[in-house]
Structure formats: C-alpha cells, structure tokens
VMD Tcl script that builds the backbone (N, CA, C; Angstrom):
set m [mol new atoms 462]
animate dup $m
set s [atomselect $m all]
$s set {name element resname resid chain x y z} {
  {N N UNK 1 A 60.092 66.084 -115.193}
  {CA C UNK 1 A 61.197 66.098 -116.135}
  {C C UNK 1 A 62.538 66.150 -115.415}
  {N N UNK 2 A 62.477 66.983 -114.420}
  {CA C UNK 2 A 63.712 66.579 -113.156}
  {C C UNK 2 A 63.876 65.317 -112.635}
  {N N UNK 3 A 63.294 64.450 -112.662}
  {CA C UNK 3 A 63.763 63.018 -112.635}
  {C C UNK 3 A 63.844 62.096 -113.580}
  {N N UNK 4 A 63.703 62.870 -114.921}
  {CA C UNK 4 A 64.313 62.299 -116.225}
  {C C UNK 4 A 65.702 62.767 -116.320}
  {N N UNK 5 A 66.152 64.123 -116.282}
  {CA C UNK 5 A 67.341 64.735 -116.371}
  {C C UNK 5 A 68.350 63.586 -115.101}
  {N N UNK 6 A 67.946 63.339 -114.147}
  {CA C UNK 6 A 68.594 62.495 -112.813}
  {C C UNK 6 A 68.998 61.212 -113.961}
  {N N UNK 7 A 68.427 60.408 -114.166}
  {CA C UNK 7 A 68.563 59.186 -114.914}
  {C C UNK 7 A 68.585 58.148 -114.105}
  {N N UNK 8 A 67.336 58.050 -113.069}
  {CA C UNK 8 A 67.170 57.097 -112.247}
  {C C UNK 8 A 67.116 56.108 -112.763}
  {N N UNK 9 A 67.362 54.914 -111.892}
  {CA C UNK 9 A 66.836 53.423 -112.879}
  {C C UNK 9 A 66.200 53.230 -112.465}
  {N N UNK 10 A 64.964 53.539 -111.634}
  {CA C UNK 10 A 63.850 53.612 -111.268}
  {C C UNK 10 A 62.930 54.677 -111.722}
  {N N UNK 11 A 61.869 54.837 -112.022}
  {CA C UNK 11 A 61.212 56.372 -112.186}
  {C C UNK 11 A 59.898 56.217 -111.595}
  {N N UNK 12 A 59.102 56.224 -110.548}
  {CA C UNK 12 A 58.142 56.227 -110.378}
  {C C UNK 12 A 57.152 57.705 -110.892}
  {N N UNK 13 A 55.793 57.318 -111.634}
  {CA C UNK 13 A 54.853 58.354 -111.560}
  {C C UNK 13 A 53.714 58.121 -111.586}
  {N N UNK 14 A 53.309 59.004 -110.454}
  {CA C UNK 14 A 52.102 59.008 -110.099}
  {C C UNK 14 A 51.314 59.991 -110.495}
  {N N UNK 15 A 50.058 58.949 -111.576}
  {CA C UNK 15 A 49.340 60.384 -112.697}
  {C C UNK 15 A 50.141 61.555 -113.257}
  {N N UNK 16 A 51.042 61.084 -113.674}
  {CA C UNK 16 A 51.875 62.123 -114.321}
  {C C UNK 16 A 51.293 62.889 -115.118}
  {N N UNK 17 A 50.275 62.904 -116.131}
  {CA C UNK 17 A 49.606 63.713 -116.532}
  {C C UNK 17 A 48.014 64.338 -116.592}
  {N N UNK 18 A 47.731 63.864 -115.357}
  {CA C UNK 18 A 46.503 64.385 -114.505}
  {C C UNK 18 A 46.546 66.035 -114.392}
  {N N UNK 19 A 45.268 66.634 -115.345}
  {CA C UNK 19 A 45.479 67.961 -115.133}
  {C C UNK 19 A 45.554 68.620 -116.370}
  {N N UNK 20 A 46.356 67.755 -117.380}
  {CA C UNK 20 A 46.941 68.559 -118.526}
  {C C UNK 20 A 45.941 68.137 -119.647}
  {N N UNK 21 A 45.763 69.376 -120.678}
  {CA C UNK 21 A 45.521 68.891 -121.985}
  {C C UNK 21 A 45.825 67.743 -122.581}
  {N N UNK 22 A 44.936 67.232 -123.720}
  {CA C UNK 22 A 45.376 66.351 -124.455}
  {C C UNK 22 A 46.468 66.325 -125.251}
  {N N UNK 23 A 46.961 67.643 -125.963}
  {CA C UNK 23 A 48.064 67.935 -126.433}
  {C C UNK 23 A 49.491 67.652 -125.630}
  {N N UNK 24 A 49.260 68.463 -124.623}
  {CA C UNK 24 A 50.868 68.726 -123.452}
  {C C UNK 24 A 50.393 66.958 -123.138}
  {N N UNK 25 A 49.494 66.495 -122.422}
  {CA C UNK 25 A 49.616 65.203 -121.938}
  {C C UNK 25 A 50.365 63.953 -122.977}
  {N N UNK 26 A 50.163 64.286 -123.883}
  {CA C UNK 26 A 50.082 63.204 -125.110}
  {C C UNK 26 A 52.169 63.529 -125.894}
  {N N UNK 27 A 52.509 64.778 -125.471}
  {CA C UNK 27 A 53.783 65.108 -125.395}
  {C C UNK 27 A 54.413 64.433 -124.931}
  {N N UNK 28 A 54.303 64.955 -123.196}
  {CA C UNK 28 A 54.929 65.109 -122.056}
  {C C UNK 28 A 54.904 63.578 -122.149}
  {N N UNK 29 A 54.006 62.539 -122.391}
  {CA C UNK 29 A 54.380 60.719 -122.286}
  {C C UNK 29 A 55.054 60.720 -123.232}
  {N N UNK 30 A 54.916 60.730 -124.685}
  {CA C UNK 30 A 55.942 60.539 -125.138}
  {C C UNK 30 A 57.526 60.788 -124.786}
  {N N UNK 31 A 57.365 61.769 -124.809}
  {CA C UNK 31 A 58.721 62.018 -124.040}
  {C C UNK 31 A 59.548 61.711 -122.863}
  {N N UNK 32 A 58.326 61.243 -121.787}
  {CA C UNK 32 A 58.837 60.415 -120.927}
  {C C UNK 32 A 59.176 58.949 -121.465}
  {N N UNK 33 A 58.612 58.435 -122.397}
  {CA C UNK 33 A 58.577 56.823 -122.830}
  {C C UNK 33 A 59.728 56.911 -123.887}
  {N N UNK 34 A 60.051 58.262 -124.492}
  {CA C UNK 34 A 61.238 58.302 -125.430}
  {C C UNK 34 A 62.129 57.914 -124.747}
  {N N UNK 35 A 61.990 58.780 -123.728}
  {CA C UNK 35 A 63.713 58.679 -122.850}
  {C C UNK 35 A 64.109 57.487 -122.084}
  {N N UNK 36 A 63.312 57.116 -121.541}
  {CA C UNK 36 A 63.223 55.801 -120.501}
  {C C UNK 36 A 63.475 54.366 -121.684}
  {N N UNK 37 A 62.745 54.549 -122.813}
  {CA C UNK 37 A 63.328 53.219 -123.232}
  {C C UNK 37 A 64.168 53.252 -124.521}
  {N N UNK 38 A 64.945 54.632 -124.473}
  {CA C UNK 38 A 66.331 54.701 -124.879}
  {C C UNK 38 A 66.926 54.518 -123.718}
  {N N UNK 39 A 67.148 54.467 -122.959}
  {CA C UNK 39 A 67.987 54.190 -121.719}
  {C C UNK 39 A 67.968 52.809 -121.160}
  {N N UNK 40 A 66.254 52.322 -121.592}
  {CA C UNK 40 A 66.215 50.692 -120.833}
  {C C UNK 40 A 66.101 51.059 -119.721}
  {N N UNK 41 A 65.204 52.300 -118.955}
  {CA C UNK 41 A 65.242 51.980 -117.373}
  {C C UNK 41 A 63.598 51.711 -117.095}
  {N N UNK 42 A 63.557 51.480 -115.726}
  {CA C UNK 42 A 62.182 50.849 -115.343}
  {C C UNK 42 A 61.517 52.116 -114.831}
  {N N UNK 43 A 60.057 51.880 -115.211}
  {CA C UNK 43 A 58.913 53.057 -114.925}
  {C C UNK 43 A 57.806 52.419 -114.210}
  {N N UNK 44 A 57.510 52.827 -112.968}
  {CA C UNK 44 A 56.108 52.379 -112.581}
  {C C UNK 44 A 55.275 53.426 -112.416}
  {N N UNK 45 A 54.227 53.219 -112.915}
  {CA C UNK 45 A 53.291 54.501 -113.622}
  {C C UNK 45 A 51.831 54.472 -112.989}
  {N N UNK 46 A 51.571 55.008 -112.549}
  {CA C UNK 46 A 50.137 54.895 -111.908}
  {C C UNK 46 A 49.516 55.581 -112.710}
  {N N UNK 47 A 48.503 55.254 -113.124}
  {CA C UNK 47 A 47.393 56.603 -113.801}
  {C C UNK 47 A 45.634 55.951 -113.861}
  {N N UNK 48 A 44.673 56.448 -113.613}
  {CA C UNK 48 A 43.341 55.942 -114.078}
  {C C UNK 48 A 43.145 56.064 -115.347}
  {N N UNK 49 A 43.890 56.729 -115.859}
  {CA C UNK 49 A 43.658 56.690 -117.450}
  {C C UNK 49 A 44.238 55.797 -118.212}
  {N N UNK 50 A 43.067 54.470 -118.635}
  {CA C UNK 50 A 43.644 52.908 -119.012}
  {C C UNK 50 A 44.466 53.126 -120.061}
  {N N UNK 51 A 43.815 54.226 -120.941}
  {CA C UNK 51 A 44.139 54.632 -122.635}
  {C C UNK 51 A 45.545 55.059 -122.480}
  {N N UNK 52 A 45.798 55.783 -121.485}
  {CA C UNK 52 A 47.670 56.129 -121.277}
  {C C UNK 52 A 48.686 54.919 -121.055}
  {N N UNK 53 A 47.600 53.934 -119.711}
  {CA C UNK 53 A 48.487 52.687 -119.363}
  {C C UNK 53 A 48.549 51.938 -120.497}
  {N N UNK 54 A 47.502 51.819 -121.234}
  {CA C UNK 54 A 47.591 50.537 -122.725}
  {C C UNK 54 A 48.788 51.462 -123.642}
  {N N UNK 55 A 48.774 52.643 -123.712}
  {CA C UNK 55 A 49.857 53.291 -124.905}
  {C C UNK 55 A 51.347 52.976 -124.222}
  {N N UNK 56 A 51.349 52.702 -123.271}
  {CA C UNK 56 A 52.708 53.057 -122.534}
  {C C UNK 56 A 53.199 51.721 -121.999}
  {N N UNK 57 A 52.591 50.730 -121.149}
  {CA C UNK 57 A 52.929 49.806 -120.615}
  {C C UNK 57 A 53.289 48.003 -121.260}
  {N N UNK 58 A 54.281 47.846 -120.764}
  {CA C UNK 58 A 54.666 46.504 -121.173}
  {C C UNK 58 A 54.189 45.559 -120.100}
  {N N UNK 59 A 53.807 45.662 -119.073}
  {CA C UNK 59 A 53.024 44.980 -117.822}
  {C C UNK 59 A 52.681 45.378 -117.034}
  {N N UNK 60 A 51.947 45.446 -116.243}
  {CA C UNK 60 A 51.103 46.014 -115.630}
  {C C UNK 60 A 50.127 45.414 -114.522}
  {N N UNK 61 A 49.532 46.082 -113.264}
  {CA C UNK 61 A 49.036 45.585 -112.067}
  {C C UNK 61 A 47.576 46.129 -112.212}
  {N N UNK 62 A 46.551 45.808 -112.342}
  {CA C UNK 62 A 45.392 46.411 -111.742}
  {C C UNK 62 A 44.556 46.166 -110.484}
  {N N UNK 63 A 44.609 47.364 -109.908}
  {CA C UNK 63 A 44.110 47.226 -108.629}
  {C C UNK 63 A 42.735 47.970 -108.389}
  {N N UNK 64 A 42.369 47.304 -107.363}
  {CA C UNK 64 A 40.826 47.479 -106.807}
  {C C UNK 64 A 40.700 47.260 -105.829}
  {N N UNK 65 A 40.422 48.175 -104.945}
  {CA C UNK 65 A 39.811 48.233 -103.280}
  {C C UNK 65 A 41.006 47.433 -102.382}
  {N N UNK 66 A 42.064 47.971 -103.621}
  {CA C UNK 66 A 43.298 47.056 -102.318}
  {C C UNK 66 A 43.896 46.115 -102.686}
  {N N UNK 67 A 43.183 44.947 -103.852}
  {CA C UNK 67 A 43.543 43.884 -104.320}
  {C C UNK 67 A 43.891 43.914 -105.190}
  {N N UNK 68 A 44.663 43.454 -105.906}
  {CA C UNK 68 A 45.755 43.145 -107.336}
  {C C UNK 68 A 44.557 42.097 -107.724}
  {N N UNK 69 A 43.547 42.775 -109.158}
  {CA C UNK 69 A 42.768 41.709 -109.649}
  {C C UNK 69 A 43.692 41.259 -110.800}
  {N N UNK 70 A 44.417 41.512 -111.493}
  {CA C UNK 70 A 44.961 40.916 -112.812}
  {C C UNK 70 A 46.829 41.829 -112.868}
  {N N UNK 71 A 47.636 40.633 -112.718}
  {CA C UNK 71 A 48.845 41.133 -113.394}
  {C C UNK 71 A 49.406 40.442 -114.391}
  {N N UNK 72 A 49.711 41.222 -115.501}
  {CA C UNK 72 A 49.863 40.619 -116.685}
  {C C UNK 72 A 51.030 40.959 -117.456}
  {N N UNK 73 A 51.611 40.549 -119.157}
  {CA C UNK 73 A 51.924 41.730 -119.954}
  {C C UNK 73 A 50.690 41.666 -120.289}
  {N N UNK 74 A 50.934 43.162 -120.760}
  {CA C UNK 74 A 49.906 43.947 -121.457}
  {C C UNK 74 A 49.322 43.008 -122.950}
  {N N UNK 75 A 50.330 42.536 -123.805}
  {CA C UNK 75 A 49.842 42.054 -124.556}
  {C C UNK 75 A 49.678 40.460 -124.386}
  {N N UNK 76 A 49.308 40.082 -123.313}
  {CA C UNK 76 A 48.575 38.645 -122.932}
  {C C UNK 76 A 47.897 38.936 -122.293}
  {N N UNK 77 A 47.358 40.222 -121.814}
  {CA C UNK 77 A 45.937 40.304 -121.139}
  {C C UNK 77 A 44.648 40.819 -122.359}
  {N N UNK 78 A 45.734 41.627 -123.317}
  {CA C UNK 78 A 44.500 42.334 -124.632}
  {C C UNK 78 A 44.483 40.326 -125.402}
  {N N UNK 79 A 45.112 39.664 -125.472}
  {CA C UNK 79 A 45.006 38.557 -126.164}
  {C C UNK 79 A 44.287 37.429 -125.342}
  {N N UNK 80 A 44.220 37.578 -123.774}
  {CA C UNK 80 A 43.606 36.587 -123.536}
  {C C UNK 80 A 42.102 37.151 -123.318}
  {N N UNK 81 A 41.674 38.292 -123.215}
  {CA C UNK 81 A 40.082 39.037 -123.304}
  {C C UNK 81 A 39.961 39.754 -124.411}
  {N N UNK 82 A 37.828 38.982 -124.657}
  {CA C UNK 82 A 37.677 39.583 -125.960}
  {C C UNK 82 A 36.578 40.249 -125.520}
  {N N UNK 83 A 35.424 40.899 -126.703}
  {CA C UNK 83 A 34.492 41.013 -126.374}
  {C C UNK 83 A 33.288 40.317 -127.141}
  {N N UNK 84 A 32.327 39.739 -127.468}
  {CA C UNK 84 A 31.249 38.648 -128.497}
  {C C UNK 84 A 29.912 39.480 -128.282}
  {N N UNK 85 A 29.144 40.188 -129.253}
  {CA C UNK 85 A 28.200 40.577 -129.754}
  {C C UNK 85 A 27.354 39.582 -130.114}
  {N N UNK 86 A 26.250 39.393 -129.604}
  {CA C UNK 86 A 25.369 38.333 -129.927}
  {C C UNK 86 A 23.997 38.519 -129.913}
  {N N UNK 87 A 23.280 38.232 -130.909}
  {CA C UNK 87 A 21.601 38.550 -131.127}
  {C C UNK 87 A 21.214 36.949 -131.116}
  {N N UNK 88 A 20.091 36.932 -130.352}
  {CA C UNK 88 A 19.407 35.850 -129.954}
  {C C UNK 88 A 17.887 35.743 -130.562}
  {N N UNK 89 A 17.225 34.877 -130.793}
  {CA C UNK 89 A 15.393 34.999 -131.126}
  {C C UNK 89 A 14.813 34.939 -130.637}
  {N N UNK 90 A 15.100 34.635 -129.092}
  {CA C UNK 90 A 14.365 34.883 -128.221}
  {C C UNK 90 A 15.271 35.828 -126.736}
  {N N UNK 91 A 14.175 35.795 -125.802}
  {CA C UNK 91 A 14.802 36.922 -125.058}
  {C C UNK 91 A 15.283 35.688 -123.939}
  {N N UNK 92 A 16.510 36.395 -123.393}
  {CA C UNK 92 A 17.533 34.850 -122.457}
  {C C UNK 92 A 17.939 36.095 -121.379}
  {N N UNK 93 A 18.321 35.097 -120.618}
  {CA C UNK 93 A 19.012 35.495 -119.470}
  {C C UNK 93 A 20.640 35.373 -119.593}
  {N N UNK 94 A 21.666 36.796 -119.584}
  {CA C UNK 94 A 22.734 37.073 -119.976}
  {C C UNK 94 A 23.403 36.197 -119.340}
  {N N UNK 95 A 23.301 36.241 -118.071}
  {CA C UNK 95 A 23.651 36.322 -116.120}
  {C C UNK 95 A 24.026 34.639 -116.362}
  {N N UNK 96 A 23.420 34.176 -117.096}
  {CA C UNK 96 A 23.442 32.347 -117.268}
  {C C UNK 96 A 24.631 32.039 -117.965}
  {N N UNK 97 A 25.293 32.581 -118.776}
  {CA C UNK 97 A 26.403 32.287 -119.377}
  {C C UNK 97 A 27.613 32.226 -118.557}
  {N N UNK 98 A 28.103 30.974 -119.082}
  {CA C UNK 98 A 29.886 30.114 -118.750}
  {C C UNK 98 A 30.800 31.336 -118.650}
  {N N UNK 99 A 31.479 31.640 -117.913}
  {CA C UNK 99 A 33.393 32.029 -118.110}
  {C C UNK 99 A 33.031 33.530 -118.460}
  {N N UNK 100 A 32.035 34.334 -118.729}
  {CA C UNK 100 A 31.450 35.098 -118.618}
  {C C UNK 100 A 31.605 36.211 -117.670}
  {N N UNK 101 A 32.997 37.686 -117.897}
  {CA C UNK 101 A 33.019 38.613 -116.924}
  {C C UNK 101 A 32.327 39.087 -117.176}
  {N N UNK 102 A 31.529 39.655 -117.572}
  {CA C UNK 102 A 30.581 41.093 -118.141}
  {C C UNK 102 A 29.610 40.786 -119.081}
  {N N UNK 103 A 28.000 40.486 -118.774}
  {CA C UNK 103 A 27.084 40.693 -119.581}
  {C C UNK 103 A 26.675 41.630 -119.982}
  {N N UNK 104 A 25.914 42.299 -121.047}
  {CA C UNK 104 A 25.754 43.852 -120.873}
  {C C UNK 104 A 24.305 43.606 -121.775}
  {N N UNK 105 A 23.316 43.692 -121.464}
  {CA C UNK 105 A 22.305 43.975 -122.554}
  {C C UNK 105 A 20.942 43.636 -122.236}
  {N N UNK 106 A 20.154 43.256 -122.693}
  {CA C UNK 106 A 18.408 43.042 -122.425}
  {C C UNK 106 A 18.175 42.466 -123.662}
  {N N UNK 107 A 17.179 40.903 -122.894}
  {CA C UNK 107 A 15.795 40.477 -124.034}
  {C C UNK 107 A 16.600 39.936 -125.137}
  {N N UNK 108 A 17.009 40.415 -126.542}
  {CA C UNK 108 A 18.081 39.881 -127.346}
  {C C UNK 108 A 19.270 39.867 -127.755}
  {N N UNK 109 A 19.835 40.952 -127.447}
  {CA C UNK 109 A 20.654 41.960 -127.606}
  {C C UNK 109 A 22.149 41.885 -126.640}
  {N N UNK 110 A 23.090 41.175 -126.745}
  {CA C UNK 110 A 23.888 40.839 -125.495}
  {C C UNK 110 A 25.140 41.171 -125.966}
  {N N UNK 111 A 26.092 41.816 -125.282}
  {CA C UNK 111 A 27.919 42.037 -124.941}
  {C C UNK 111 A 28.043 41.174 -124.465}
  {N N UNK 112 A 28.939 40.303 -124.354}
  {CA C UNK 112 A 29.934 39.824 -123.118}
  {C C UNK 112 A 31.027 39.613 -123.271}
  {N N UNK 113 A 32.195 40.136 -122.556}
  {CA C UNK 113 A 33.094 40.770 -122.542}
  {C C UNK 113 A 33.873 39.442 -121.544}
  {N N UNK 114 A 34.844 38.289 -121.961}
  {CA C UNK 114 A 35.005 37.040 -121.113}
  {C C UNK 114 A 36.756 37.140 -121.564}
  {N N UNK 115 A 36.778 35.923 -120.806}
  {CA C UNK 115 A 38.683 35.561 -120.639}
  {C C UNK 115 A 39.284 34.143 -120.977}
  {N N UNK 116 A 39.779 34.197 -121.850}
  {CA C UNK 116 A 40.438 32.447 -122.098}
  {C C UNK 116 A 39.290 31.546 -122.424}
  {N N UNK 117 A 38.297 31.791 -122.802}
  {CA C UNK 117 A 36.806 31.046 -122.922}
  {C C UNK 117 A 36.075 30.281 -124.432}
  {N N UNK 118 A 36.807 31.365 -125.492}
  {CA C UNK 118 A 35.933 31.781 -126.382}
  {C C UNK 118 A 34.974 30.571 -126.858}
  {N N UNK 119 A 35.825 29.018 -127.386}
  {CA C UNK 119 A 34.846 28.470 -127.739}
  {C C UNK 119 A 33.388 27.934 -126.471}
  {N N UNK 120 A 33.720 27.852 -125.051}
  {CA C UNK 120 A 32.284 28.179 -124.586}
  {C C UNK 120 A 31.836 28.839 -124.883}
  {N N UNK 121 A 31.693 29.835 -124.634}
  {CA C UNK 121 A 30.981 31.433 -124.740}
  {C C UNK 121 A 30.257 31.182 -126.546}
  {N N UNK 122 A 30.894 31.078 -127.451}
  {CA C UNK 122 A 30.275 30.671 -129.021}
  {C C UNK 122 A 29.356 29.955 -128.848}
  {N N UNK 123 A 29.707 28.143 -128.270}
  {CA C UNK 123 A 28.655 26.806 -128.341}
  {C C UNK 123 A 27.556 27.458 -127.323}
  {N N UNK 124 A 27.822 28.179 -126.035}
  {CA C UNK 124 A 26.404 28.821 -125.642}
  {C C UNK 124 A 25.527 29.840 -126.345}
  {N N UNK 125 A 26.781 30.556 -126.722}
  {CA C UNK 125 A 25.420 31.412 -127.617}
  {C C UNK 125 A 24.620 30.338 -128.626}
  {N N UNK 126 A 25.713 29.420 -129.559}
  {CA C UNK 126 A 24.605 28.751 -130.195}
  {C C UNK 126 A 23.499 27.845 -129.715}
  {N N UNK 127 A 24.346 27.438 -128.494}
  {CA C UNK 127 A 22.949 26.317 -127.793}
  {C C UNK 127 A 21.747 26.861 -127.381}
  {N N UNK 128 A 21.808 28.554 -127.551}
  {CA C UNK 128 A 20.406 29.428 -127.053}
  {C C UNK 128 A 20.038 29.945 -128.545}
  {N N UNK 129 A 20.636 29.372 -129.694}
  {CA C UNK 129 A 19.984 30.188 -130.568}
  {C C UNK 129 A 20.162 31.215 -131.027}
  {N N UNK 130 A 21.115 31.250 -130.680}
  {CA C UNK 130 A 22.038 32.714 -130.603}
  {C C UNK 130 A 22.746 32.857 -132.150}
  {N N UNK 131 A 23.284 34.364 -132.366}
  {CA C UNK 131 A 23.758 34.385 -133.739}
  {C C UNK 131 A 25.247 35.229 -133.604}
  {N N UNK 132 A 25.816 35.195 -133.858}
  {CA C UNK 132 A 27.459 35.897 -133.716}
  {C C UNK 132 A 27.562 36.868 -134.335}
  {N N UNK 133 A 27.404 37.732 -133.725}
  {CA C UNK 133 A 27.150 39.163 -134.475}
  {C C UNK 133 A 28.424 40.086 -135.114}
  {N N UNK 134 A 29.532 39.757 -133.895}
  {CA C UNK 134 A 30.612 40.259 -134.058}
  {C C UNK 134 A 32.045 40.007 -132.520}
  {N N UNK 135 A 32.822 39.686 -132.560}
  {CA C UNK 135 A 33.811 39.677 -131.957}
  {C C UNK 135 A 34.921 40.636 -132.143}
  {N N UNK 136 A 35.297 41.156 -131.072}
  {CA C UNK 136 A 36.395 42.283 -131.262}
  {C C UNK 136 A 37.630 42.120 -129.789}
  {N N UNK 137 A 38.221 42.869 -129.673}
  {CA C UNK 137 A 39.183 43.073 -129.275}
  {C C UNK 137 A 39.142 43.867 -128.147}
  {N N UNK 138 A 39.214 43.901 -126.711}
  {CA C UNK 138 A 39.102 45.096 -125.683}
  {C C UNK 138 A 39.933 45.679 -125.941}
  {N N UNK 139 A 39.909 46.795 -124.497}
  {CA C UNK 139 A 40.714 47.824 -124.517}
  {C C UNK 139 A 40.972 47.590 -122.866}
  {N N UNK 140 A 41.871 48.075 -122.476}
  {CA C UNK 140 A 42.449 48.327 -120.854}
  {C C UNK 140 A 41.246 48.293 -120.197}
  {N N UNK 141 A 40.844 49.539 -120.333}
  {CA C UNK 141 A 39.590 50.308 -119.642}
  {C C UNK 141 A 38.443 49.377 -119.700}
  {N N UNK 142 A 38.164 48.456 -120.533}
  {CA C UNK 142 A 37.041 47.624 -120.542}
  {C C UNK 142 A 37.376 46.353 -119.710}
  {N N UNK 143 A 38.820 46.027 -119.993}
  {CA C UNK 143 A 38.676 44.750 -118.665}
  {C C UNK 143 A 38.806 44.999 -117.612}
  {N N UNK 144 A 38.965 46.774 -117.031}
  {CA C UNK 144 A 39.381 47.122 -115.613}
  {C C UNK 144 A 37.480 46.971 -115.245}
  {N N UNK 145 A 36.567 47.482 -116.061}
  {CA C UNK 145 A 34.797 47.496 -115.821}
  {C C UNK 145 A 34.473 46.169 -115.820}
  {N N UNK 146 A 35.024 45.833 -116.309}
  {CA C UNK 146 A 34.703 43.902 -116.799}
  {C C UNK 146 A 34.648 42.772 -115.309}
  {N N UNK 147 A 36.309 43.552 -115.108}
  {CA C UNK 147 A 36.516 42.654 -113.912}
  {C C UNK 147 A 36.367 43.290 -112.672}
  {N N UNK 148 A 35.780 44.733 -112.635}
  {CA C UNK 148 A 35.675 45.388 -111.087}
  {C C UNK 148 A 34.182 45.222 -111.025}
  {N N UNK 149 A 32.865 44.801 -112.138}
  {CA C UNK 149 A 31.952 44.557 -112.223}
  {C C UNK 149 A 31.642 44.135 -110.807}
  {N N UNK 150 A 30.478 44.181 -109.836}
  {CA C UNK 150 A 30.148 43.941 -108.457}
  {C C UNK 150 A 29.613 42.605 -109.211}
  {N N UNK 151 A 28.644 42.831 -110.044}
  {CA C UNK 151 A 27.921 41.251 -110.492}
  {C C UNK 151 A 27.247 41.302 -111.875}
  {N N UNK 152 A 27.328 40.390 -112.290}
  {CA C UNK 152 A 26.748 40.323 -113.589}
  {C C UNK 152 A 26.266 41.725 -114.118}
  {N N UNK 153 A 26.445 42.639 -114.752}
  {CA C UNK 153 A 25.645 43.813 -115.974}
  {C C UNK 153 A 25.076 43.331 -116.154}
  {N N UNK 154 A 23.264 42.892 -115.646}
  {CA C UNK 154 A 22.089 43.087 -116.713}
  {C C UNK 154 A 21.128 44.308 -117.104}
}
mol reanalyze $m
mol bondsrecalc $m
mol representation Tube
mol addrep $m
C-alpha cells in the first residue's frame, strides 16, 4: 500500500496476495485495481493464482520453465480458447484429434480444451461419431494446464 500512496507509474507486484485470506485478499486487489485505474497507471502483477490474474488483468504473459507460452489481451485469449464435451459410441483415441491442446478422458467420454479451431475439432468429433455434448468457455487456469500439458491428457 506504500507504493500506492508513492503514485508510481509503474507498480510492480509480486504475489501480492500470497498468504492472505480470501476476504483481506479479495479487498486488498480491489483496492489496488481501484486506485491504479483511477489514476491510469501500469501494474505488472505476478501471481499463480489465474482466478486473481483473469479478475484483474487487461494482458498478460504466461510463462513456463522460462518461456513466454502465450501473450495476449486477456479477452482474446478467453475468446480465442474453448472447451467441447463430447460423447462418442464407440471408444476412440482422444490423442488423434486436429488443433487439439488438451484431451482429457477415456473410451467415450472426451474434454478437449483447443484454440482458434472450433469448426475442426466439431467435423472430427462428427467424423468419429461423436455427439456435442456441450461447449463452454475456459478460464485462465485451464489454458495455463492446457498449454503447459507435457503431452496429450489421456
């Protein structure tokens, strides 16, 4: 809060609320995000907690083992990844699917969690027989698992 009172035009924080309750944590950002964008100044925010970076951030870097896998705004990375629920009649191999970050499931039963793809990802599920169970919307935290995935989730 001493480098809110300063009125840097910079503010760096690192896990700023690592440690704290959900209450004080869920404050203490607001109040940092009150002040900073009544002022219009710039924040670079580190935190593992995606659910803080998605409430707070207008763009954003994710990193892994060193490498910058995705920099985006925030709302062209939740718009360009979805997630597709799909039941099949027979049992398939997830691992085989197009454009495909993240399979998740067994036998009929499949997640996959992809990027900029959708109508592949649909015409394959239907070309296996597949049925569209449901499509939704990620979250931070799911494309940081999605895309730090070592290899296919089966």
């Amino acid at each position: 809060l001493l480098a809110c009172a300063y009125r840097p035009s910079l503010l760096v924080l690192d896990e700023p609320s690592s440690g704290l309750d959900p209450i004080v944590r869920h404050d203490i950002l607001g109040a940092i995000i009150r002040a900073i964008a009544d002022e219009g100044r710039t924040v670079l925010f580190s935190s593992h907690l995606l659910d803080e970076v998605q409430r707070v951030a207008d763009s954003f870097a994710m990193l892994h083992r060193g490498q910058i896998l995705l920099n985006s705004s925030l709302e062209q990375a939740l718009e360009d990844h979805k997630k597709l629920i799909a039941r099949f009649q027979n049992d398939i191999d997830g691992s085989a699917f197009p454009a495909v970050l993240m399979a998740q499931g067994s036998e009929r039963d499949w997640t996959f969690i992809y990027n900029q793809s959708q109508e592949r990802i649909e015409q394959a599920v239907l070309d296996r027989g597949g049925e569209i169970v449901e499509q939704t919307n990620v979250t931070l935290e799911e494309i940081f698992v999605a895309r730090t995935s070592e290899a296919i989730n089966v």
